[in-house]
VOTOR-606513 format. One line per 2 residues: number of its first residue (from 0); their letters; for each residue x, y, z of N, C-alpha, C, O. Coordinates in steps of 0.001 Angstrom, whole numbers. Layout:
BEGIN
NUM	A	X,Y,Z,X,Y,Z,X,Y,Z,X,Y,Z; ...
//
This chain:
BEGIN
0	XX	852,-1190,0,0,0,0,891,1244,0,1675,1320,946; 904,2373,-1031,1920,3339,-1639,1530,4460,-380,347,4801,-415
2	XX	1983,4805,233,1712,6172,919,1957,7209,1067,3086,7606,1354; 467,8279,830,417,9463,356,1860,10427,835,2664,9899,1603
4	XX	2026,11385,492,2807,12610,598,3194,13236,2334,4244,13307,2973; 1343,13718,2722,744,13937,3719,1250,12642,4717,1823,12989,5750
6	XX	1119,11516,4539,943,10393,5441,2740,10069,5805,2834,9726,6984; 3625,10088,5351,4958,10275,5018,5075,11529,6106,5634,11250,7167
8	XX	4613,12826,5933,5188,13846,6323,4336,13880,7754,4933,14466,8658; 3358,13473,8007,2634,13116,9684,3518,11846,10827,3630,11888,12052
10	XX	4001,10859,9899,4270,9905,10250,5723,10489,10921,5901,10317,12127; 6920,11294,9976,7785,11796,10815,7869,12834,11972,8619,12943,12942
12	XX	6467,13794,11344,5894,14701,12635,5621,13616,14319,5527,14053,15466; 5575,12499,13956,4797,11297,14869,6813,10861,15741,7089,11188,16895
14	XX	7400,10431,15186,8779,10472,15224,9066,11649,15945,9288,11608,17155; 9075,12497,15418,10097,13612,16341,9145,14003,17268,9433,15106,17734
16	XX	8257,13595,17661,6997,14025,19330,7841,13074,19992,8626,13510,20834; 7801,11603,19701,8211,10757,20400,9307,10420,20733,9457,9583,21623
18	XX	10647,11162,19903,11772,10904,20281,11965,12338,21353,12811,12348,22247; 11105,13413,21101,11216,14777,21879,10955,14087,23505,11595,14323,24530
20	XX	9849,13217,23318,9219,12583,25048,10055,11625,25267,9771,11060,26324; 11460,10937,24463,11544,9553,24753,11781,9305,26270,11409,8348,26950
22	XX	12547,10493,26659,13646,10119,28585,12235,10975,29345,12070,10602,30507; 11465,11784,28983,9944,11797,29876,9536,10734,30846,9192,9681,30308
24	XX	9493,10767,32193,9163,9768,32731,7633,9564,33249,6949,10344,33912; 7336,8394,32790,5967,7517,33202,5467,8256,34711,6317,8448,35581
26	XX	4230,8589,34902,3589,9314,35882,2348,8465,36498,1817,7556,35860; 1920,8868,37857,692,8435,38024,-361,9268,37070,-1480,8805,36846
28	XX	43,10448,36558,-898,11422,35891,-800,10835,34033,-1716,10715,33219; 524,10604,33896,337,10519,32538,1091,9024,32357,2166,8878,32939
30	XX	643,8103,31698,1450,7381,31543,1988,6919,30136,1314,7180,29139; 3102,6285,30031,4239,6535,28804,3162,5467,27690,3207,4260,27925
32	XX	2481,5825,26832,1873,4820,26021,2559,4911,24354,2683,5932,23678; 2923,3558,23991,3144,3019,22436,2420,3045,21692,1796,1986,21758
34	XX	1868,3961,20539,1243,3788,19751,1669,2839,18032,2386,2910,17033; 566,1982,18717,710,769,17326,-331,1374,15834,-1469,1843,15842
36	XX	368,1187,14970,-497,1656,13890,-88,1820,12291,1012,2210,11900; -944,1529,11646,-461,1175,10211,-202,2778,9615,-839,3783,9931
38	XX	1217,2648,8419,1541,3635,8304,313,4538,7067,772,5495,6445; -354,4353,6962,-1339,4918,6429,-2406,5587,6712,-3175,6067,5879
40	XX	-2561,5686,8524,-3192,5498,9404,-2392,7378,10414,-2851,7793,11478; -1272,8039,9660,-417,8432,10756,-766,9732,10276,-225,10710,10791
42	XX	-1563,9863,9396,-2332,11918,9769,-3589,11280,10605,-4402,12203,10665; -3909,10611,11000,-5245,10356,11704,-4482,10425,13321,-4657,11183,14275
44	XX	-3528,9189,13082,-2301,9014,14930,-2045,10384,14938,-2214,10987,15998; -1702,10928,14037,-1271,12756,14406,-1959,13572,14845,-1460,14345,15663
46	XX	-3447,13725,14451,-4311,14414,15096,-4841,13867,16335,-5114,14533,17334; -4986,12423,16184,-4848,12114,17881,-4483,12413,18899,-5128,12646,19921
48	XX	-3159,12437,18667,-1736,13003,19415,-1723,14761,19728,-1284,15456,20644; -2364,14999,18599,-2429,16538,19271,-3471,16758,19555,-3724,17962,19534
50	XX	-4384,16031,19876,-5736,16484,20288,-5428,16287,21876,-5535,17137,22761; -4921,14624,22016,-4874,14133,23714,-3504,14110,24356,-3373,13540,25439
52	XX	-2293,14791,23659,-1080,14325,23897,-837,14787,25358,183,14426,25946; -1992,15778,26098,-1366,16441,27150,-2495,15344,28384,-2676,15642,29565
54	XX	-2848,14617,27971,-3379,13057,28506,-2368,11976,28698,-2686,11348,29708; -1439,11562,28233,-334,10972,27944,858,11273,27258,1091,12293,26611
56	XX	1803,10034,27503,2774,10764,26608,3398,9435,25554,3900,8317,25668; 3046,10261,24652,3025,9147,23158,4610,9019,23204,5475,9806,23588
58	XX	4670,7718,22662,5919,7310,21715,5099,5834,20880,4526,4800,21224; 5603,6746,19245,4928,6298,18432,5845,5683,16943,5412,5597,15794
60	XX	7455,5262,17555,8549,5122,16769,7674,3277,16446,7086,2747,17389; 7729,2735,15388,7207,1421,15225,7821,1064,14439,8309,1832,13610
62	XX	8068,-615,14422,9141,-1513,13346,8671,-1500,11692,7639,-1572,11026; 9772,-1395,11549,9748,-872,10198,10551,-2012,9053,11420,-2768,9489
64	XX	10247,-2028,7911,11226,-2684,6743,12289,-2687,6470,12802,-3480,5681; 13135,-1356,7358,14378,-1765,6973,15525,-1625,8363,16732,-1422,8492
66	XX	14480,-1840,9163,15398,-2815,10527,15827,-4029,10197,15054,-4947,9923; 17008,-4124,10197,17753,-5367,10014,17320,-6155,10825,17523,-7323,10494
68	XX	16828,-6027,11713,16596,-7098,13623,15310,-7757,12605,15266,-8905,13046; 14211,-7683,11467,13076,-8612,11206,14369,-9369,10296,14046,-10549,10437
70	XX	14870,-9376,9962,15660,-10490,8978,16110,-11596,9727,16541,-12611,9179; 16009,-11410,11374,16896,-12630,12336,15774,-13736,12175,14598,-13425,12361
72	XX	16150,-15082,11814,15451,-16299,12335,15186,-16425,13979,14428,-17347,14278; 15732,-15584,15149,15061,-16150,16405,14010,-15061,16614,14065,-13837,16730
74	XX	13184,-15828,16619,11828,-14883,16859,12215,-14624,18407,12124,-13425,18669; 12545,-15267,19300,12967,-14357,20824,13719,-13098,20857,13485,-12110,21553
76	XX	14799,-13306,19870,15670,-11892,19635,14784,-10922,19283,14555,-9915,19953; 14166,-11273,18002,13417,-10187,17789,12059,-9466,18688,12076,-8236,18731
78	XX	11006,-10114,19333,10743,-9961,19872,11250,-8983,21630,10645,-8145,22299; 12615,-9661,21792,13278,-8382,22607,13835,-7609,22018,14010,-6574,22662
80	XX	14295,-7602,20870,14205,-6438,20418,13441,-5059,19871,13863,-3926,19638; 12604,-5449,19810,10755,-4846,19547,10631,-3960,20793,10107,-2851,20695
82	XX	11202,-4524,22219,10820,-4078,23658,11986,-3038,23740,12030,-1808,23750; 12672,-3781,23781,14004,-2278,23627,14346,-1383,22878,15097,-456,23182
84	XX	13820,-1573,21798,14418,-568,20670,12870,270,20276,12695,1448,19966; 12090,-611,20398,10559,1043,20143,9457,545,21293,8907,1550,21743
86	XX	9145,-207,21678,8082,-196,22838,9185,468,24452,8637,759,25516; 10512,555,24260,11326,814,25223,10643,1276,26902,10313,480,27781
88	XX	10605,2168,26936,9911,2453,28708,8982,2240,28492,8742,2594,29647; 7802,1901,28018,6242,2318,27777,5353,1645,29184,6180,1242,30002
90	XX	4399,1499,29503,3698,730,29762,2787,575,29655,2319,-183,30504; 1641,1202,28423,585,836,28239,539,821,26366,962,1783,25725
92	XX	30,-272,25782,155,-8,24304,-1209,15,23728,-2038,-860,23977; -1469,1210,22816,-2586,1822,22286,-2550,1016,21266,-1387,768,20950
94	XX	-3482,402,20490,-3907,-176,18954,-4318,762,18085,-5546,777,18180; -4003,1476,17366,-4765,2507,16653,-5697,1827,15364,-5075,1884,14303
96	XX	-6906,1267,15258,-7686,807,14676,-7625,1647,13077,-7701,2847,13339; -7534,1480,11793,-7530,2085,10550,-8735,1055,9885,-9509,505,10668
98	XX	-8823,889,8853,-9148,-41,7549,-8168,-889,7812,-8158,-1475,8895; -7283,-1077,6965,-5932,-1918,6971,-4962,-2475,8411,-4088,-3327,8568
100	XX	-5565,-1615,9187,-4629,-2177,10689,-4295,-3246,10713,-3117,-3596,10646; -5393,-4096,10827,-5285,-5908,10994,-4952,-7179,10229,-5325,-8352,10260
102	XX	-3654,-6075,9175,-3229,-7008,7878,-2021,-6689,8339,-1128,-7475,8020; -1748,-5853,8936,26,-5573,9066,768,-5938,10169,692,-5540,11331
104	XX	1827,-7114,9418,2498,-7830,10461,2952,-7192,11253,2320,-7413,12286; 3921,-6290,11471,4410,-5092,12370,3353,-4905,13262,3741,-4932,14429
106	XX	2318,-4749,13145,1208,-4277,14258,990,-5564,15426,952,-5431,16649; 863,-6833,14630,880,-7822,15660,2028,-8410,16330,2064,-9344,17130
108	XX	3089,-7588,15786,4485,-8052,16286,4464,-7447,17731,4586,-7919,18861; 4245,-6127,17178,4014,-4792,18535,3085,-5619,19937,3259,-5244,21096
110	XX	2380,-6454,19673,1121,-6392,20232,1967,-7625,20929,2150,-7858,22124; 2426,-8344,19734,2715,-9918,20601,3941,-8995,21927,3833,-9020,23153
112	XX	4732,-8463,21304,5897,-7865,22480,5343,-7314,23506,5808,-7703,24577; 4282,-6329,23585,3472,-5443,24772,3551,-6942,25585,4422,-7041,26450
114	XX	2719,-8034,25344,1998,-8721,25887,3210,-10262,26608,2686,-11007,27436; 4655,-10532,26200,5511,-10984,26256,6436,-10966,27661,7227,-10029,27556
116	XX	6544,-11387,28426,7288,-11296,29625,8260,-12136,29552,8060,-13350,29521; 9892,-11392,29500,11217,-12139,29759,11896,-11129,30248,11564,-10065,30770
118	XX	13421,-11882,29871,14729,-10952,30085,14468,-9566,30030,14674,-8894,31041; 13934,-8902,28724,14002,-8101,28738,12728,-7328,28355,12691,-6103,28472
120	XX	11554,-8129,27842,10617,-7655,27955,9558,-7311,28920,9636,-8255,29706; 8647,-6567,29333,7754,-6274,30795,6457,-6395,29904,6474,-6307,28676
122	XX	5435,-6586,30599,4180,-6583,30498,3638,-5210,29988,3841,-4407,30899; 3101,-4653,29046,2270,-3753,28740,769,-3976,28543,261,-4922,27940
124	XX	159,-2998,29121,-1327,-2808,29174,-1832,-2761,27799,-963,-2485,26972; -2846,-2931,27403,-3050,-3008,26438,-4660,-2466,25818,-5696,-2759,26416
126	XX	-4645,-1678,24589,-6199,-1080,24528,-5963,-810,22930,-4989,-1258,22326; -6907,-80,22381,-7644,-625,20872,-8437,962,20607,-9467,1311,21184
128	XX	-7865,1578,19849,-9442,2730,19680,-9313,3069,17865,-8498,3396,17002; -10517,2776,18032,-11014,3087,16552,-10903,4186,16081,-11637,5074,16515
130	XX	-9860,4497,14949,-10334,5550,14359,-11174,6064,13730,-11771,5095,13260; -11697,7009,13348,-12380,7746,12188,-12667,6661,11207,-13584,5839,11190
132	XX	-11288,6924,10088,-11163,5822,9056,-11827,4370,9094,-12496,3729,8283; -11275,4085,10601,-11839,2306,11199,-13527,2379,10664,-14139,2004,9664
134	XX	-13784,2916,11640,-15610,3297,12098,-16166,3226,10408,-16866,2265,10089; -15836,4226,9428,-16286,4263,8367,-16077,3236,7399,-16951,3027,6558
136	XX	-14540,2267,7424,-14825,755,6921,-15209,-600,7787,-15109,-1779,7450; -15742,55,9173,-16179,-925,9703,-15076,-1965,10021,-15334,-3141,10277
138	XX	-13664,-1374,9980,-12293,-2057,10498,-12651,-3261,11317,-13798,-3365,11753; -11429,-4493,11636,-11349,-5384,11814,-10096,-5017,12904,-9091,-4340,12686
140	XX	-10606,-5857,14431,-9409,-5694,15210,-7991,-6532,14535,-8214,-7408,13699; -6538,-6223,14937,-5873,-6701,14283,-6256,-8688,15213,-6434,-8550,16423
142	XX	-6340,-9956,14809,-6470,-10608,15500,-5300,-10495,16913,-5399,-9417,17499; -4776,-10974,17202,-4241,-11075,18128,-4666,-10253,19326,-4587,-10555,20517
144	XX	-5083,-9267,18823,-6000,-8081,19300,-7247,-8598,20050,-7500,-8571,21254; -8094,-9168,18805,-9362,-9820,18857,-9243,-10923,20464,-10113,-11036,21328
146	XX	-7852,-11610,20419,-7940,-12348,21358,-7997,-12015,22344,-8398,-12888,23113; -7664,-10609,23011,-7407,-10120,24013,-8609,-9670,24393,-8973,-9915,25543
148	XX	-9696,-8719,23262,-10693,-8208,23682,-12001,-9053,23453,-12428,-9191,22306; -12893,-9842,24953,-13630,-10475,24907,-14799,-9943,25523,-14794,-9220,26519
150	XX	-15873,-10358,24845,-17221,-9542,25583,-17979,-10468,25898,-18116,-11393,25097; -18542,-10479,26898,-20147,-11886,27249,-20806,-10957,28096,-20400,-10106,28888
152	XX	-22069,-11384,27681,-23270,-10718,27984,-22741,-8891,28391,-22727,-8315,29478; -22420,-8473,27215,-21829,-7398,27081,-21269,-6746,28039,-21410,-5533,28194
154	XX	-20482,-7595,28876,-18978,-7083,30151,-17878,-7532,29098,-17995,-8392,28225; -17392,-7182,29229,-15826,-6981,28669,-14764,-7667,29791,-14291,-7076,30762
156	XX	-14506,-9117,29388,-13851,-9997,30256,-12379,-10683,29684,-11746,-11639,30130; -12161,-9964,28742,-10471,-10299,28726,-9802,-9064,29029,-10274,-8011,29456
158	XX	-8258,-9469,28643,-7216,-8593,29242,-7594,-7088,28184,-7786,-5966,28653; -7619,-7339,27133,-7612,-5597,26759,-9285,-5238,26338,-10266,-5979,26290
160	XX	-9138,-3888,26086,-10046,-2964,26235,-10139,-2282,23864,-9332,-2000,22978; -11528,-2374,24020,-11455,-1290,22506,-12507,-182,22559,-13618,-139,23087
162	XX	-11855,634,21897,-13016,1492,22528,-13291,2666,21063,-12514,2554,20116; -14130,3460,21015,-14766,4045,19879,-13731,5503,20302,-13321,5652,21452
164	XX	-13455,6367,19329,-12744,7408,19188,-13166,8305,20450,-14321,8712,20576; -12175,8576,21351,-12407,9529,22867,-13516,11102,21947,-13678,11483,20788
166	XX	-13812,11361,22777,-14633,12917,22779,-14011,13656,24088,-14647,14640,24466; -13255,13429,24568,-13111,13673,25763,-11483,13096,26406,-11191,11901,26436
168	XX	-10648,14096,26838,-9220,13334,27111,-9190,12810,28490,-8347,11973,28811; -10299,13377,29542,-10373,12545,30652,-11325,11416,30335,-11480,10735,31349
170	XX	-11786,11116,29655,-12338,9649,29390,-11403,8609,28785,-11631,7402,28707; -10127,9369,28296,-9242,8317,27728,-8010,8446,28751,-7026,7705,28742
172	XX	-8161,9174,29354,-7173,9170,30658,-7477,7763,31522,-6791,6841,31962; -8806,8102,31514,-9567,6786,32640,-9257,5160,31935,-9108,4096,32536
174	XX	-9226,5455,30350,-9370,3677,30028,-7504,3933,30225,-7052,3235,31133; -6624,4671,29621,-5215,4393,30057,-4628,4061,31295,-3709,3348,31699
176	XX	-5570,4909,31808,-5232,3635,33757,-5921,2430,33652,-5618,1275,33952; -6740,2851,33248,-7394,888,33540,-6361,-166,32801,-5970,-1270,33180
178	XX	-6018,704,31415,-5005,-827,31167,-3554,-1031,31678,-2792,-1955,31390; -3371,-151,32359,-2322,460,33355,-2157,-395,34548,-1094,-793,35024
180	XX	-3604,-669,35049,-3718,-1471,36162,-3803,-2471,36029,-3324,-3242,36861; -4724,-3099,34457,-4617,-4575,34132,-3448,-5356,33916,-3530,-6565,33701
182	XX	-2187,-4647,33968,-713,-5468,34586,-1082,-6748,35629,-999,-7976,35663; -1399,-5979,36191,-1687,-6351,37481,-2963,-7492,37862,-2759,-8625,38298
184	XX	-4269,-6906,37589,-5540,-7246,37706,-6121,-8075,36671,-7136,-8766,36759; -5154,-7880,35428,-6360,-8634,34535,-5286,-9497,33667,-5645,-10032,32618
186	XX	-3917,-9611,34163,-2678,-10622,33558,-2815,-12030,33220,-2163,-12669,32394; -3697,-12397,33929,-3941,-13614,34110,-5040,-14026,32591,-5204,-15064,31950
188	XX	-5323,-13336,32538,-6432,-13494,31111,-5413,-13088,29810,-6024,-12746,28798; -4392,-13088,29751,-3809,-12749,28338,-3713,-14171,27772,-3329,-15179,28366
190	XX	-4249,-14024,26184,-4008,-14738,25768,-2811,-14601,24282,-3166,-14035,23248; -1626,-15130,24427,-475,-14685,23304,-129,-15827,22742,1062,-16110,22614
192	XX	-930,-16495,22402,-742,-17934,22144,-263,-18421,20370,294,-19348,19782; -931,-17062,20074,-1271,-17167,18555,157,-17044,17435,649,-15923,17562
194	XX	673,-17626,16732,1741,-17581,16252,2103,-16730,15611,1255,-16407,14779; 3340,-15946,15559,3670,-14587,15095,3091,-14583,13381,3063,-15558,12629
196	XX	2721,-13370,13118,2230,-13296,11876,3627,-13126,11187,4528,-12561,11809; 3857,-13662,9752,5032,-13692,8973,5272,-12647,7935,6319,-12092,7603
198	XX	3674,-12473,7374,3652,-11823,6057,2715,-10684,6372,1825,-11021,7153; 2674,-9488,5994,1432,-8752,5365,-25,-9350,4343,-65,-9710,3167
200	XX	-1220,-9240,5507,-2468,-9566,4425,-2719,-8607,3712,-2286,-7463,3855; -3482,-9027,2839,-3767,-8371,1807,-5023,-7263,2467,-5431,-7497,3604
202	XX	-5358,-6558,2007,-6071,-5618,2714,-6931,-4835,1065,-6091,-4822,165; -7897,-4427,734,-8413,-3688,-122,-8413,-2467,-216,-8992,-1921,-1155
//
């Protein structure tokens, strides 16, 4: 998927916020959140970001095609490397919902690492919000996603949270603690079972 001019020039605006916040430290008021999201998707993450950025504090650097670290055969390396090199301090990771989100391997890579506990990876919280774009093609969580967010008799009983575009930055303050706290409270329900995605789907 070729991307626009605009989407190119948001996406590095998205880069230099997040390398400006990188040594910013995690707060009870704000906490350090990863934004996951397809690069087609990053004048939409941009206006996000400046709508709620003083709600949190974005870092929105994501794996890319020409990191040498996806060419390694150990999916453990890479995977800690995912944690150290762009999910680095974070502790809560945002899904940014598009059209195309849930075809791009990079997005479930992000998601499998948030959700990964070793050497060097920590547990990240985890949440889902639809964009604009999403809402109007009726977007598809990325799966791995899907696994996390479960509903019965409409309670919301797995580990992450999705939620429809904020109107409001203390309403998205409130779900960023909640997945803040689900470290803790709702760990036990992750499910990361699902095998790393290899390729990019096809997407329309």
């Amino acid at each position: 998927m070729t991307l626009t001019y605009q989407a190119r020039l948001a996406q590095s605006q998205l880069t230099a916020i997040s390398r400006q916040l990188e040594h910013k430290a995690d707060s009870s008021v704000r906490h350090k959140c990863f934004l996951s999201y397809h690069a087609v998707d990053a004048e939409e993450v941009l206006a996000f970001v400046e709508s709620f950025g003083d709600y949190f504090i974005p870092r929105a650097i994501g794996v890319s095609e020409d990191d040498p670290v996806i060419d390694s055969e150990d999916s453990d390396y890479i995977m800690d490397r995912i944690r150290s090199k762009y999910l680095a301090n974070s502790t809560v990771t945002i899904v940014m919902v598009g059209k195309c989100t849930w075809a791009r391997k990079f997005v479930d890579w992000e998601i499998y690492s948030s959700l990964r506990r070793g050497k060097v990876n920590r547990l990240n919280g985890l949440m889902a919000i639809q964009l604009p774009s999403g809402r109007d093609a009726n977007a598809a969580l990325p799966p791995r996603m899907q696994d996390n967010v479960i509903r019965e008799n409409s309670r919301d009983i797995g580990y992450g949270r999705y939620y429809a575009y904020p109107t409001r930055g203390g309403t998205l303050q409130n779900w960023i603690q909640d997945a803040f706290d689900a470290r803790s409270t709702r760990s036990h329900l992750i499910d990361n079972t699902r095998a790393r995605k290899k390729i990019n789907s096809s997407c329309p």
